[in-house]
MILO-211485 format. One line per 4 residues: number of its first residue (from 1); for each residue x, y, z of C-alpha. Coordinates in pm, 1 decimal, always signed. Layout:
NUM> X/Y/Z | ...
***
This chain:
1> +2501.3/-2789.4/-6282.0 | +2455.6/-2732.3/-6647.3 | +2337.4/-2389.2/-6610.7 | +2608.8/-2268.9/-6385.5
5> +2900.4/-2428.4/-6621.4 | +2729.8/-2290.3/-6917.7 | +2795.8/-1939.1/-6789.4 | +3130.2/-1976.6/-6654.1
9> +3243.2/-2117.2/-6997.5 | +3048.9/-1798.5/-7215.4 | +3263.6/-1603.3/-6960.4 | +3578.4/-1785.3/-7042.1
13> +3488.6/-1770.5/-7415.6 | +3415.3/-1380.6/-7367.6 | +3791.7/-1347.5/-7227.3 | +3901.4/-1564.2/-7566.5
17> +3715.1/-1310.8/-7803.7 | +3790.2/-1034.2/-7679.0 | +4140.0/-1130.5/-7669.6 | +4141.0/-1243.6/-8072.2
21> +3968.3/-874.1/-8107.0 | +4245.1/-681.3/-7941.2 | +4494.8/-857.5/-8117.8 | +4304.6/-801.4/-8469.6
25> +4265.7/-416.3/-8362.4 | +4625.7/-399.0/-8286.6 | +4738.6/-545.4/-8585.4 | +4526.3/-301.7/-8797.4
29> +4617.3/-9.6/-8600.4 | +4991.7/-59.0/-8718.4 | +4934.1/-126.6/-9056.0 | +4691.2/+180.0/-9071.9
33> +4808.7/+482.5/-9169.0 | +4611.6/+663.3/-8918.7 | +4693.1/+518.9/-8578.9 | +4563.8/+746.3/-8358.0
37> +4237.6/+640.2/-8478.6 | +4223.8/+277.9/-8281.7 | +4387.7/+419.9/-7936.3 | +4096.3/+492.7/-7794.0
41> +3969.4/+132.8/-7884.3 | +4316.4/-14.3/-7750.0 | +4207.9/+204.0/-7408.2 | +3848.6/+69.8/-7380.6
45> +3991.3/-279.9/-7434.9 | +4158.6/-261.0/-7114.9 | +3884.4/-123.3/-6953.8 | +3683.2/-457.7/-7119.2
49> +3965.2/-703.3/-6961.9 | +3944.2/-516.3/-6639.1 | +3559.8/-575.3/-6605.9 | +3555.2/-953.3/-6800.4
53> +3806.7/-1068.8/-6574.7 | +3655.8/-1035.2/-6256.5 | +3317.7/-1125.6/-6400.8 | +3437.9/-1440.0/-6473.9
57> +3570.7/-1486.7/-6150.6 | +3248.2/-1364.9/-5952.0 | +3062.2/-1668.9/-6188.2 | +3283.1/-1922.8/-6049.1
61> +3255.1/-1799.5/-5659.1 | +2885.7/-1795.6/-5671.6 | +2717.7/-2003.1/-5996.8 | +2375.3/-2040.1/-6052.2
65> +2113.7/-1803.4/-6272.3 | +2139.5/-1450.2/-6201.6 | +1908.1/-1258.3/-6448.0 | +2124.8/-899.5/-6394.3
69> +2446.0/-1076.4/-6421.7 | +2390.5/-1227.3/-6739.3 | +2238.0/-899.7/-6851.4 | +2533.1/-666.0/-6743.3
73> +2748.5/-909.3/-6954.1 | +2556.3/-906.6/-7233.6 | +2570.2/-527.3/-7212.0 | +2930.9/-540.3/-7183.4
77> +2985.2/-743.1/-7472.1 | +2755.2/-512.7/-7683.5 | +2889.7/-223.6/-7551.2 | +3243.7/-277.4/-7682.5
81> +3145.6/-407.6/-8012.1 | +2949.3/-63.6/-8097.2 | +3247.5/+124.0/-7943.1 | +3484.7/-54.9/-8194.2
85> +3251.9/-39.8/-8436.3 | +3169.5/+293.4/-8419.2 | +3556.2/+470.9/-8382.7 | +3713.9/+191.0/-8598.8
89> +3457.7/+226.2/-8924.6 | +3520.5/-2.0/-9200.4 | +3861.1/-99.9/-9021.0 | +3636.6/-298.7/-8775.1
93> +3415.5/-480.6/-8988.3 | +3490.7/-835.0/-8889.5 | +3402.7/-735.2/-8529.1 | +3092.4/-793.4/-8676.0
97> +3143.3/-1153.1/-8658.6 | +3199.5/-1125.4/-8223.3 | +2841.9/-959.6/-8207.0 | +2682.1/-1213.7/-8393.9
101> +2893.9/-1467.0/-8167.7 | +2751.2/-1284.3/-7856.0 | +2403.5/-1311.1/-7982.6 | +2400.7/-1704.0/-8063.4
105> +2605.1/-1775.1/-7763.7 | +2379.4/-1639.7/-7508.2 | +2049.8/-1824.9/-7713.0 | +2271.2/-2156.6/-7727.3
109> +2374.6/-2151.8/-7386.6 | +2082.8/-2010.8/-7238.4 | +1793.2/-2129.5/-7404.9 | +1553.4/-1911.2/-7655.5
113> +1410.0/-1609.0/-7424.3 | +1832.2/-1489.2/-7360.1 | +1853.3/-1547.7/-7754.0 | +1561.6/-1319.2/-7798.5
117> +1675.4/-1115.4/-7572.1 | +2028.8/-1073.6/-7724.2 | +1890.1/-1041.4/-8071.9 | +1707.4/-756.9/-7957.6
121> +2002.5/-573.3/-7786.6 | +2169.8/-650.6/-8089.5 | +1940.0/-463.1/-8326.4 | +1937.2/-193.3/-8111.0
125> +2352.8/-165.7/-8105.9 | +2314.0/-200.2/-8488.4 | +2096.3/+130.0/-8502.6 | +2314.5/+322.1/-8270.7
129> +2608.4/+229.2/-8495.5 | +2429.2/+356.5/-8823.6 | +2305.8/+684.4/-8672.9 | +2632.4/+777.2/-8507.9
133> +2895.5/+659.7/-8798.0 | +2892.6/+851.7/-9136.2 | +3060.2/+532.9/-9241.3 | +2762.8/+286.1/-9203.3
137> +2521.4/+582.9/-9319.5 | +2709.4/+587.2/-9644.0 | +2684.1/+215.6/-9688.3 | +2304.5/+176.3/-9646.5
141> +2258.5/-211.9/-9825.5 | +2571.6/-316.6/-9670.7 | +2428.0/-187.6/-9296.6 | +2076.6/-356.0/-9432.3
145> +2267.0/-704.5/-9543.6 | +2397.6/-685.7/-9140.4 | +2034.5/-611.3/-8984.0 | +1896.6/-930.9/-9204.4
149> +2162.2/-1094.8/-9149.7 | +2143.5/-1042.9/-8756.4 | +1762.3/-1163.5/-8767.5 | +1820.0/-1474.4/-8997.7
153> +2090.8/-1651.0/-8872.4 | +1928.2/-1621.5/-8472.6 | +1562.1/-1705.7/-8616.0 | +1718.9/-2023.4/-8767.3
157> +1924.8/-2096.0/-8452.6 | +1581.4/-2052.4/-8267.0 | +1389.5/-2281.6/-8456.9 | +1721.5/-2524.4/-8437.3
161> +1697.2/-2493.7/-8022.5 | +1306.2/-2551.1/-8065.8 | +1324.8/-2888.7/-8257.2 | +1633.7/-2983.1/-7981.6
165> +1426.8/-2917.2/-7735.0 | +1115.2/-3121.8/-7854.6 | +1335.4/-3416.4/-7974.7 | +1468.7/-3396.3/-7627.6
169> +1174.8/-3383.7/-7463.1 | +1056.8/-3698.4/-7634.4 | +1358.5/-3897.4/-7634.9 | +1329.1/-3816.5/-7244.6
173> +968.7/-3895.1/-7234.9 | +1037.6/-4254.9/-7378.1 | +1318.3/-4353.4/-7215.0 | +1094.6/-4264.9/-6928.3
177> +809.0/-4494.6/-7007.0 | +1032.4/-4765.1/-7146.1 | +1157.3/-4780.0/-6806.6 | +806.7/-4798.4/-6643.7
181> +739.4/-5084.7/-6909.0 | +1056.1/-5245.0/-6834.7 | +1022.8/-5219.8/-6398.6 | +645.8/-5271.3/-6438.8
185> +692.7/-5644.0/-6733.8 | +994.0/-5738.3/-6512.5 | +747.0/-5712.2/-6193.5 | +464.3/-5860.0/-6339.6
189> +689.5/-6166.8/-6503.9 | +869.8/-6236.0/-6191.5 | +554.4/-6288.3/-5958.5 | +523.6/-6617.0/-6169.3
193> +849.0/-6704.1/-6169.0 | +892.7/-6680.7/-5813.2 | +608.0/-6905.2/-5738.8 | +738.9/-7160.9/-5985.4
197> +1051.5/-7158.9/-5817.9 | +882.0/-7214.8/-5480.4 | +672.1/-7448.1/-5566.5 | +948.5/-7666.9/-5768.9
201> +1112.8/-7675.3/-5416.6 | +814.4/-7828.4/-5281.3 | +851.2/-8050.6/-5564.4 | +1190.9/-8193.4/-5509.0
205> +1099.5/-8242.0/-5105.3 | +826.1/-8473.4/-5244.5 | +931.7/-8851.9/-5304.6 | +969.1/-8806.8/-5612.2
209> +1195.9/-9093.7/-5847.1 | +1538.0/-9044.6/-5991.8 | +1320.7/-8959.7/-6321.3 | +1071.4/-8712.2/-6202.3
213> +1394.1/-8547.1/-6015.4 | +1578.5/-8494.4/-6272.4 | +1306.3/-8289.9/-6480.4 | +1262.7/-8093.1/-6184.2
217> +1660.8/-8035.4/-6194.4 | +1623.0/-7901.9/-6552.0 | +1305.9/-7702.5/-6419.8 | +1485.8/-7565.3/-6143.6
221> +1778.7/-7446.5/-6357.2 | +1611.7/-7299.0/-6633.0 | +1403.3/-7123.5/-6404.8 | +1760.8/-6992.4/-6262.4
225> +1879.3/-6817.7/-6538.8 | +1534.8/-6681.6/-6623.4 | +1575.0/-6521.2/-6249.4 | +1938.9/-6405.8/-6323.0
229> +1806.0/-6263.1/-6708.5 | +1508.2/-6092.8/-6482.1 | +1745.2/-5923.3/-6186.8 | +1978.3/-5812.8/-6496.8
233> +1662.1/-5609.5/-6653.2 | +1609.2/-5493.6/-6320.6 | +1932.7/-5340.3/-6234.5 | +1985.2/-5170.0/-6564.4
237> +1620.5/-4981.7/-6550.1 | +1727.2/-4863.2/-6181.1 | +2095.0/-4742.4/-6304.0 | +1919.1/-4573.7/-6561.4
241> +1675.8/-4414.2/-6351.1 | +2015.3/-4215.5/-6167.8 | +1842.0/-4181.2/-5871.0 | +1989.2/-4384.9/-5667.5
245> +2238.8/-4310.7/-5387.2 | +2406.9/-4544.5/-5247.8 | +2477.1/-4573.0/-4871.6 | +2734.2/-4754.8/-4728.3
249> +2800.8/-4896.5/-4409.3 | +3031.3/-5124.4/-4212.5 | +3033.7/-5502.2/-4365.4 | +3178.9/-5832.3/-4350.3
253> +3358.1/-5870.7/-4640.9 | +3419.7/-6268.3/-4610.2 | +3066.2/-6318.5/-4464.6 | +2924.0/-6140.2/-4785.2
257> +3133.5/-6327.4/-5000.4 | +3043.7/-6679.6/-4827.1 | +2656.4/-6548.3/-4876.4 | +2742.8/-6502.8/-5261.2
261> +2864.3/-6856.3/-5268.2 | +2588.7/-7032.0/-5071.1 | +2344.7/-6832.8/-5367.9 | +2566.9/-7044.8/-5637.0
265> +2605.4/-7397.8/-5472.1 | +2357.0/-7510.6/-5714.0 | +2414.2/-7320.5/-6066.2 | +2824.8/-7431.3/-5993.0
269> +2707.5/-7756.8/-5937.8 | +2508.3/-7778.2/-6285.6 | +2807.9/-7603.0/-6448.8 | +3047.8/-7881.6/-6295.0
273> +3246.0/-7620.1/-6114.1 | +3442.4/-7643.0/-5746.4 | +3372.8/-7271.2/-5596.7 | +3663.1/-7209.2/-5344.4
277> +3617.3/-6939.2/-5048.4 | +3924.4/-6818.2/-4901.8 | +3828.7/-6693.1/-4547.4 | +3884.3/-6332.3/-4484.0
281> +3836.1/-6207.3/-4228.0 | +3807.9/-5780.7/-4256.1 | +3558.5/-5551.8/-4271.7 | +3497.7/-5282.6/-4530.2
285> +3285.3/-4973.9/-4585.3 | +3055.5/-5027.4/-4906.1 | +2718.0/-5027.6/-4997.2 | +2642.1/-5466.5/-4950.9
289> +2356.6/-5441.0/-5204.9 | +2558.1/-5340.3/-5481.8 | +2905.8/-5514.7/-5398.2 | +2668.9/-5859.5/-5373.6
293> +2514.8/-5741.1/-5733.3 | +2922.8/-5702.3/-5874.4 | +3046.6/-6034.2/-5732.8 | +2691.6/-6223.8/-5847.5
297> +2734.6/-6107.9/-6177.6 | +3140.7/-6135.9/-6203.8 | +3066.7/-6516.8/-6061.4 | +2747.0/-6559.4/-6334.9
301> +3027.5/-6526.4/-6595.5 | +3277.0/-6757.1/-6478.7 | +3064.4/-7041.1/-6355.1 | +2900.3/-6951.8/-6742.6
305> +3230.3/-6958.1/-6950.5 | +3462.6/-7202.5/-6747.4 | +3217.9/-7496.4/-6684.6 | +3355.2/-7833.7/-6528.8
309> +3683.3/-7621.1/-6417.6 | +3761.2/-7419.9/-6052.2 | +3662.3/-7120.7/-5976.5 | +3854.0/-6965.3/-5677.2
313> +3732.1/-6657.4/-5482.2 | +3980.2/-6437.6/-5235.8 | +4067.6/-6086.7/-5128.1 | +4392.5/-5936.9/-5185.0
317> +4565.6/-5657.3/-5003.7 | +4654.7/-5320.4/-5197.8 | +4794.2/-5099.4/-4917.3 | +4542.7/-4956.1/-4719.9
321> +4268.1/-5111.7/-4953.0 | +4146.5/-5444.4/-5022.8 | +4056.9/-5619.8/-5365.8 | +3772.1/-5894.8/-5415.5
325> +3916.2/-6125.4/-5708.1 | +3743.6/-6398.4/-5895.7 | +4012.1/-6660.5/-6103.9 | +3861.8/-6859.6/-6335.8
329> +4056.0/-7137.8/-6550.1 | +3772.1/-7094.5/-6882.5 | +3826.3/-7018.2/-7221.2 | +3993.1/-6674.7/-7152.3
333> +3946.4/-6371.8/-7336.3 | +4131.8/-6228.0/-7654.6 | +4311.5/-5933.9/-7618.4 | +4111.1/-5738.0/-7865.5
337> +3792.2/-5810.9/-7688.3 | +3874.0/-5686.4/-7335.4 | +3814.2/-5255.6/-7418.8 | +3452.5/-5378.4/-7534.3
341> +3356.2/-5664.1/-7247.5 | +3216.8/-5380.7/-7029.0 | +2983.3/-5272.7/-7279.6 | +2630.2/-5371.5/-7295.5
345> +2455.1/-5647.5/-7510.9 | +2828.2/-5683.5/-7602.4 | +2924.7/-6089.2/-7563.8 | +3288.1/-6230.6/-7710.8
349> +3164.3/-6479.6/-7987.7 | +3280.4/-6852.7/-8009.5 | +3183.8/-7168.4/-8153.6 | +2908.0/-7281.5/-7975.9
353> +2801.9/-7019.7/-7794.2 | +2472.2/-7048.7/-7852.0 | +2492.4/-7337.7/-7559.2 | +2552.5/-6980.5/-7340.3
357> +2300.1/-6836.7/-7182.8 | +2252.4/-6434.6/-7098.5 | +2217.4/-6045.0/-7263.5 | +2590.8/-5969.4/-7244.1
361> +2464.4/-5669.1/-6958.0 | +2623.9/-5854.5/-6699.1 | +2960.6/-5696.6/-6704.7 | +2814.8/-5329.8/-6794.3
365> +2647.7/-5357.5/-6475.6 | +2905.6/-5420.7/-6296.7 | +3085.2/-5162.8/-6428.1 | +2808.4/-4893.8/-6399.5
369> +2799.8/-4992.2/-6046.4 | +3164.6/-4947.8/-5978.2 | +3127.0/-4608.5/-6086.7 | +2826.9/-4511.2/-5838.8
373> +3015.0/-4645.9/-5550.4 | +3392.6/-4578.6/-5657.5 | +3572.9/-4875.9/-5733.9 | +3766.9/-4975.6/-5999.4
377> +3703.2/-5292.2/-6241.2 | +4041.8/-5465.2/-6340.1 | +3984.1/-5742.2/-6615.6 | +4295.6/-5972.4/-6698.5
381> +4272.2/-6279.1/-6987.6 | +4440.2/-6497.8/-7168.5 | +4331.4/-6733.5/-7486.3 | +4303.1/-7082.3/-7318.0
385> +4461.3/-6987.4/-6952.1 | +4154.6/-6803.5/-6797.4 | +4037.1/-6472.1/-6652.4 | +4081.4/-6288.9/-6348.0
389> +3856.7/-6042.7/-6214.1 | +3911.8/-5712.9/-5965.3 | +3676.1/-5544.4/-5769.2 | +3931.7/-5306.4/-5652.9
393> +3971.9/-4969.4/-5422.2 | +3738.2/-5094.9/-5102.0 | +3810.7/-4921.5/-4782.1 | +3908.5/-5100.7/-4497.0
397> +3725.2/-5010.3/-4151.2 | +3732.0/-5146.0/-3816.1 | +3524.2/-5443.5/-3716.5 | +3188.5/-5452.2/-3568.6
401> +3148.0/-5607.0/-3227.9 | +2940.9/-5918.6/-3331.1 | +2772.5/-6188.3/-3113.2 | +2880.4/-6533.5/-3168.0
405> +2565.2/-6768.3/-3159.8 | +2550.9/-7108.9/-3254.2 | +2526.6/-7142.9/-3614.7 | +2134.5/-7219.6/-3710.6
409> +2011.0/-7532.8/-3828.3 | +1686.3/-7612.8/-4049.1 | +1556.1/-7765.2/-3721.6 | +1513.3/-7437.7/-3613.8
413> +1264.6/-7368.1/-3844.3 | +1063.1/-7655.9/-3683.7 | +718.6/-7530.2/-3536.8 | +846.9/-7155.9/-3645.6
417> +514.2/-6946.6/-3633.8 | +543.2/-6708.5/-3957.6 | +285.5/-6444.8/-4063.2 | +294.7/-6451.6/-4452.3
421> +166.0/-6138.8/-4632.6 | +92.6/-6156.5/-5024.2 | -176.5/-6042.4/-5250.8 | -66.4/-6277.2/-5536.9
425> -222.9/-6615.6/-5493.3 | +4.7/-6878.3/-5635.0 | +255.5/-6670.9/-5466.3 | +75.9/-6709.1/-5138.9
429> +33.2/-7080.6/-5215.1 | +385.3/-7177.4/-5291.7 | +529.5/-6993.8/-5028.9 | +325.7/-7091.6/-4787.7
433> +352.9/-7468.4/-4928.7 | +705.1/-7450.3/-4923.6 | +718.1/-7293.8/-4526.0 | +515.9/-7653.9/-4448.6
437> +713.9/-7856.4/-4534.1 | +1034.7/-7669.1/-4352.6 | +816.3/-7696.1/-4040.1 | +711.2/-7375.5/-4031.3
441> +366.2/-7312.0/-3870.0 | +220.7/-7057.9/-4156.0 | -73.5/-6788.3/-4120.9 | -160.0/-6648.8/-4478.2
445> -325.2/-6331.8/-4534.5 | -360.1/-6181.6/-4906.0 | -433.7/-5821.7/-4784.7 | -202.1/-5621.1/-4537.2
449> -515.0/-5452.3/-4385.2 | -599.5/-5482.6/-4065.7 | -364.4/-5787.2/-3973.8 | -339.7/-5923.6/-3640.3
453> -86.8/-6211.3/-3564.0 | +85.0/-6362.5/-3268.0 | +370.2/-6519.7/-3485.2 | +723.7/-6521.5/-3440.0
457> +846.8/-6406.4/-3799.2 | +668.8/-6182.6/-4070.5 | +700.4/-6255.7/-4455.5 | +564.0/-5985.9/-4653.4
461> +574.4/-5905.7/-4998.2 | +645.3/-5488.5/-5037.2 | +344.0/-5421.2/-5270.9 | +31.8/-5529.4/-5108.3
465> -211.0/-5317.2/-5319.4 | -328.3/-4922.3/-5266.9 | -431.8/-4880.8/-4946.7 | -138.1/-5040.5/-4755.4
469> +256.3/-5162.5/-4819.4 | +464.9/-5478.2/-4648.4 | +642.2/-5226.1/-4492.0 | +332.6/-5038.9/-4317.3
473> +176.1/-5392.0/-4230.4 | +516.8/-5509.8/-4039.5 | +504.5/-5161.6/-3889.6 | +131.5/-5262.4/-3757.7
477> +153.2/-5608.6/-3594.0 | +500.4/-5462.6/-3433.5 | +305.6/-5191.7/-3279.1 | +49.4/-5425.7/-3173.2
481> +284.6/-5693.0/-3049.9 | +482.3/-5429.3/-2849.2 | +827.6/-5536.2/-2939.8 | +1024.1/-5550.1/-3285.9
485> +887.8/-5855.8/-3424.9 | +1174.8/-6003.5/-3743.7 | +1059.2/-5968.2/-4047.3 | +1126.9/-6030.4/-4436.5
489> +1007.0/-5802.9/-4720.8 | +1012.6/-6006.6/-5065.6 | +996.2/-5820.5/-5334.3 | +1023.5/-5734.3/-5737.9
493> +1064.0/-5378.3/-5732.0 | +1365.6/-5156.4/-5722.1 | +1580.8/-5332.6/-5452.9 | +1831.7/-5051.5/-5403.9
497> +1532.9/-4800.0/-5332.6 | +1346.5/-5012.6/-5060.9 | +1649.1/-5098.6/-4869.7 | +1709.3/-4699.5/-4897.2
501> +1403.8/-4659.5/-4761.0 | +1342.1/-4926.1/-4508.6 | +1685.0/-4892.8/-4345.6 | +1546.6/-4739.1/-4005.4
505> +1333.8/-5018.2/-3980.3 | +1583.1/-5351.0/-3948.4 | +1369.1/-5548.6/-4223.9 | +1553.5/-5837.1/-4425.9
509> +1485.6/-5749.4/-4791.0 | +1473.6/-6004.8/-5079.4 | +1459.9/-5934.4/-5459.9 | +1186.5/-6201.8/-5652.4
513> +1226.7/-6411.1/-5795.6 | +1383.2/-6577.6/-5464.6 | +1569.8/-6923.0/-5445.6 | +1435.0/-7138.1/-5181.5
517> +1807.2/-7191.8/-5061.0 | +1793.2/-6752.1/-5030.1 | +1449.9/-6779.3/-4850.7 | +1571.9/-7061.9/-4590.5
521> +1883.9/-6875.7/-4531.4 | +1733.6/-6525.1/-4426.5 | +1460.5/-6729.8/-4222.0 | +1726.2/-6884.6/-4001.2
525> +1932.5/-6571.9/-3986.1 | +1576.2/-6403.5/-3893.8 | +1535.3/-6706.2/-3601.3 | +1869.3/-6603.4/-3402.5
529> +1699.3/-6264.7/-3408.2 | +1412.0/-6393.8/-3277.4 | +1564.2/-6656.3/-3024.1 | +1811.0/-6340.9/-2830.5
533> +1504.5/-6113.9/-2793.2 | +1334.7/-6410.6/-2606.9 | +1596.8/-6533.5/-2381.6
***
């Protein structure tokens, strides 16, 4: 893409030039006394124009790097200036100035082998100019102050393009591997903190006292933002990958929003805040990954900044379109403050904020995220009144036909056979612990190798080691079972790029850390899977 706008703007600037040129040539062709001499040049600049224009327009039809194309215009270009140089004489002098243009252009635009290339032509339009203009011959230093001067400046531009190129090259090369640090540290810390959170839900099953539940309250939500800190690191390495792509589909847009709010019972309910639904009942095309990730984070800030006041949740109607919106009835935000909110690390700063947890990289996700799947962001606030936030710009679509069942029940889990897959012990020991005392009847296996189960559900965390994946082990007691067994991938790795590639195979995906309330949820949306393919 760079490449191919590169040369359609040097053959937009080559139409500018030569344009300034004609105009100079005209203007010293009348104030000459010897007209006559520049009419030939005056001719051969419509014969440039007639040959630019066209050249430009064959770049636009059909871009991309064409070795004799860019030749045949630098030809052109050098062409003309040793044709003006060479009738005009001393007249033409500051067409000097367009050749050297021609020469750094083409090194600029195209890198350093088309600068060496052009400095080369150059030199060798320079020595047809001396040997065919008495002119030049007669002013030997002046010629010589040109050649230098035609080897200098594109030397120094070379060595300029060099160091670019290397700083480039290394700023590229660490972003890269701060990434890898960042998705590999934000793997390796969430494996614990998934397990903690697992195994502080065993903990509050437990008959425990008032006391001992209350600590693990506090554990429980400080172990909550840690997650939310965790999947914030997360999303900004994979938006700054720019790989991904985005898929949408057909979804639910008040089911999704009802999931969003089942995720926050608890953080609202630490924060002292009433979440209010309203119902809606449409359907939208969108990507449910990412539209979860801008309503969780939109949410994050309200329950954060309007604590112990109502936070109400709806979908408005803009034409053919539909809005999510979020009213809060918090602190508000100053006017001055609302062009920067959307900026990262960037957090409004009040008395006491220090009792406010977070990065500020909540709302530059979001709207990073809006861009890749085109929707706008609308932020309105006022000092003391509250905020309201817009998701805006999603596309209504007709309604899937969809089942009604009996809604599930945690009895359902009773006596639930599940297959769990995870190399990470405590992992494998919290989950499992936590599965027990649902009801669940739970197989464990730390290696996907060679599993066999007769189960009715499959937990399985993505990376399983080097020789097999979650994904390929699912794929392996399905083809041994005969029949598409449910299953659940859990996992601390780029979200966005598993479901991407696990779409064909109808997997429920999870990102770690998980909340227990998250795990119990998928299980008995996985069990009314599971109870239609048996009856």
């Amino acid at each position: 893409m760079t490449e191919k706008n590169s040369e359609l703007d040097q053959a937009t600037l080559r139409l500018t030039v030569g344009a300034c040129t004609a105009l100079y040539i005209i203007v010293v062709a009348f104030l000459a006394s010897d007209f006559e001499t520049y009419v030939p040049i005056l001719w051969y600049m419509v014969f440039f124009f007639g040959t630019a224009i066209p050249l430009r327009m064959a770049v636009k039809r059909w871009p991309g790097h064409f070795f004799l194309r860019r030749l045949f215009a630098m030809t052109l270009d050098y062409a003309s200036l040793a044709f003006a140089l060479i009738v005009g004489g001393e007249g033409t002098l500051p067409a000097y100035a367009a050749l050297l243009w021609v020469t750094l252009g083409n090194g600029m635009r195209f890198g350093s082998r088309y600068l060496a290339l052009a400095t080369g032509i150059a030199l060798s339009t320079l020595g047809v100019i001396f040997l065919l203009t008495p002119f030049w011959r007669g002013q030997p230093y002046l010629f010589l102050t040109l050649i230098v001067t035609t080897i200098v400046v594109p030397a120094y531009a070379h060595i300029l393009l060099t160091r670019t190129r290397i700083a480039s090259q290394e700023a590229i090369a660490a972003n890269q591997e701060k990434s890898r640090f960042l998705a590999q540290a934000s793997h390796d810390l969430r494996q614990p903190i998934h397990s903690i959170g697992l195994f502080t839900a065993c903990l509050r099953d437990a008959r425990l006292g008032q006391e001992e539940l209350r600590l693990v309250d506090n554990i429980d939500r400080s172990l909550h933002i840690v997650s939310q800190l965790f999947r914030s690191i997360l999303d900004i390495y994979t938006l700054d990958n720019g790989q991904l792509e985005p898929q949408a589909e057909p979804v639910h847009l008040g089911a999704l929003l009802q999931d969003v709010v089942k995720q926050n019972t608890e953080a609202a309910r630490w924060a002292g805040v009433e979440l209010r639904l309203r119902a809606c009942p449409y359907w939208v095309s969108v990507n449910p990954g990412m539209l979860t990730t801008m309503v969780q984070n939109l949410l994050s800030n309200a329950l954060k900044y309007a604590p112990g006041q109502p936070v109400l949740i709806g979908v408005r109607r803009q034409g053919t379109r539909l809005a999510v919106v979020i009213y809060d009835k918090g602190r508000g935000i100053a006017a001055e403050h609302l062009p920067d909110v959307f900026k990262e690390f960037y957090r409004v700063r009040h008395v006491r904020d220090k009792d406010v947890e977070g990065l500020g990289l909540g709302l530059s996700i979001v709207k990073r995220i809006s861009h890749l799947i085109h929707l706008d962001i609308q932020l309105d606030s006022r000092l003391g009144q509250g905020t309201r936030a817009m998701i805006q710009g999603l596309e209504r679509v007709a309604p899937r036909v969809v089942i009604d069942r009996p809604l599930p029940t945690q009895s359902r889990l009773q006596g639930l056979r599940v297959c769990l897959v995870e190399d990470d012990d405590n992992v494998l020991m919290a989950t499992s612990a936590l599965l027990e005392k649902w009801g669940c009847e739970v197989e464990t296996h730390s290696d996907g190798v060679g599993v066999t189960s007769d189960c009715d559900i499959i937990i399985a965390d993505f990376d399983l080691g080097t020789k097999v994946s979650g994904a390929e082990c699912i794929a392996a007691i399905r083809e041994q079972r005969g029949w598409e067994v449910p299953a659940m991938i859990m996992t601390g790795h780029e979200i966005e790029r598993i479901r991407h590639a696990l779409h064909h195979m109808n997997i429920s995906i999870l990102p770690k850390p998980v909340r227990p309330p998250e795990l119990r949820a998928t299980l008995l949306e996985l069990t009314k899977h599971f109870a239609s393919v048996r009856t």
